[in-house]
C-alpha positions as CSV (number, residue, x, y, z in Angstrom):
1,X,0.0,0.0,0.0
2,X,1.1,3.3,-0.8
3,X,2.4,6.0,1.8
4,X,-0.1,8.8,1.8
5,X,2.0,12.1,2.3
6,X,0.6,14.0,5.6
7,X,1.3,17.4,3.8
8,X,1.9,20.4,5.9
9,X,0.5,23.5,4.0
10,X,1.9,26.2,6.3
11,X,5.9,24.8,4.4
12,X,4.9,24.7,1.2
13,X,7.0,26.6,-1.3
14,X,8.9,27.3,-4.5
15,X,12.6,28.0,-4.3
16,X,13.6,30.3,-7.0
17,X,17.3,31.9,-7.6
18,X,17.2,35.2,-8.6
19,X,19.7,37.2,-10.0
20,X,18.5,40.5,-8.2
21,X,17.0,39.6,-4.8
22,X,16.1,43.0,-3.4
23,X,14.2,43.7,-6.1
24,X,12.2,40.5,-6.5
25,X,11.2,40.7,-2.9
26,X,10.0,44.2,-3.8
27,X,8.2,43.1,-6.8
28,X,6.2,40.2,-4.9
29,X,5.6,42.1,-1.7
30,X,5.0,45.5,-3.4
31,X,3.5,44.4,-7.1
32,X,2.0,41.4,-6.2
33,X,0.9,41.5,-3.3
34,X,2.5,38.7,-1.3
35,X,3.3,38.7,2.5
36,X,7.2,39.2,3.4
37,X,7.9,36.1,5.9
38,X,11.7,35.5,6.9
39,X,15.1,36.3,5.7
40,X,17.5,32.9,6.1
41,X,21.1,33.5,6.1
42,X,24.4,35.1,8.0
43,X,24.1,39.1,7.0
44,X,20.6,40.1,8.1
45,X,22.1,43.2,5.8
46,X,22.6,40.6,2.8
47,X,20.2,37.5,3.4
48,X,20.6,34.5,1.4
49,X,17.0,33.7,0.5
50,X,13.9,35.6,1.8
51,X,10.8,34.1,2.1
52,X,7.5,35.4,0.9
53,X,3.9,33.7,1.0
54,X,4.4,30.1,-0.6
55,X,7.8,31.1,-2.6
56,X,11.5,30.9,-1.0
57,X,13.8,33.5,-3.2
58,X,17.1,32.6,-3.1
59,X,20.4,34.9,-4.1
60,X,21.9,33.7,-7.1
61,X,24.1,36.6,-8.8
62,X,25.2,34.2,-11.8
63,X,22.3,32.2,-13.2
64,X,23.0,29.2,-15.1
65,X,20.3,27.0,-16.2
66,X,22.2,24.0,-16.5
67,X,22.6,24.1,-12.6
68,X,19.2,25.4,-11.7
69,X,17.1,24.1,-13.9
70,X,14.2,24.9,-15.8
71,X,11.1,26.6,-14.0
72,X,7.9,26.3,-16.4
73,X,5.6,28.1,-14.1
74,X,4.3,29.1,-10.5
75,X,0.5,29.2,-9.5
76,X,-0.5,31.3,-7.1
77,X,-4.3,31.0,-6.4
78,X,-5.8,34.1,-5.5
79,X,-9.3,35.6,-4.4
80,X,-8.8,39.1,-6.1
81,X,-7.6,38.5,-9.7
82,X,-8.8,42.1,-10.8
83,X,-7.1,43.9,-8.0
84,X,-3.9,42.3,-8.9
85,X,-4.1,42.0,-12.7
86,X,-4.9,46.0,-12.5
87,X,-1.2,46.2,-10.0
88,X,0.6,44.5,-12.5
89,X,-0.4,46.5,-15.6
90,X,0.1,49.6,-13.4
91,X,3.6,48.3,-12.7
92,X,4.4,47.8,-16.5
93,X,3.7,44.0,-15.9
94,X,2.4,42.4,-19.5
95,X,-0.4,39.6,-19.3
96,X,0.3,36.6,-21.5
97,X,-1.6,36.7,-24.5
98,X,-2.8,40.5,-22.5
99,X,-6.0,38.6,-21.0
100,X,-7.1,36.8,-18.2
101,X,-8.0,33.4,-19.5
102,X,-11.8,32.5,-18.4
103,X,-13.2,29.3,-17.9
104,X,-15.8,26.6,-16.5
105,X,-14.4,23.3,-15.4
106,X,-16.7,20.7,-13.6
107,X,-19.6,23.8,-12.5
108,X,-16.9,26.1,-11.6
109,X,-15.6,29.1,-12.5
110,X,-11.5,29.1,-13.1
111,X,-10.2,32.6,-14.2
112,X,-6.5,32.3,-14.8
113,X,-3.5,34.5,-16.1
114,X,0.0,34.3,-17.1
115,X,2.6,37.1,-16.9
116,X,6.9,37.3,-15.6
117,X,8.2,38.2,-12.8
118,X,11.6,40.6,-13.3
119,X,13.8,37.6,-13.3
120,X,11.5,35.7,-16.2
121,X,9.9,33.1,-14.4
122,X,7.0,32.8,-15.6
123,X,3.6,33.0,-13.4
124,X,0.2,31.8,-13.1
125,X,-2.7,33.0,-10.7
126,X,-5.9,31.3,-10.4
127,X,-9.2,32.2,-8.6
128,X,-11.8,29.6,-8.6
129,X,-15.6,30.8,-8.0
């Protein structure tokens, strides 16, 4: 039989390396919305990683994909997809495809959208209704 995983949802996360740390945490706490949580590291001047709402951001001045990987995308589900989609367009933040994608799956309503983050990653939010 199977082990069933007895997941924790307060530690879930995405770890992301950034080349530009300050300003990421800046773009998801200020842009986006996102709560600031922890810094992790030595330097409380220079943290290593900072953690925001569901997302670790790690300092990485050199990116190199071969070592980190490739990211496709991170969703974020969300209760206030206008409120946002309206910060990132006032932020100069473009919407894939510049629309939020609108949809019924199963009875319910799933409004999602696509856009990057400063670094490129690409990101997803979703609100279900």
């Amino acid at each position: 039989m199977p082990v069933k995983a007895q997941v924790n949802p307060e530690g879930n996360h995405t770890a992301m390396r950034v080349r530009d740390l300050e300003a990421a945490v800046k773009f998801y706490t200020e842009v986006l919305g996102l709560t600031y949580e922890r810094a992790q590291g030595d330097d409380p001047n220079r943290p290593t990683a900072v953690f925001v709402t569901a997302i670790q951001l790690m300092r990485a001045a050199d990116q190199d994909v071969s070592v980190k990987g490739v990211l496709d995308h991170i969703g974020i589900r969300v209760r206030n997809m206008d409120e946002l989609v309206e910060s990132l367009k006032a932020n100069g933040v473009s919407l894939e495809n510049d629309r939020v994608n609108d949809r019924t799956a199963n009875g319910v309503r799933v409004r999602t959208c696509f856009f990057r983050d400063p670094e490129g990653n690409r990101i997803e939010l979703i609100e279900r209704s």
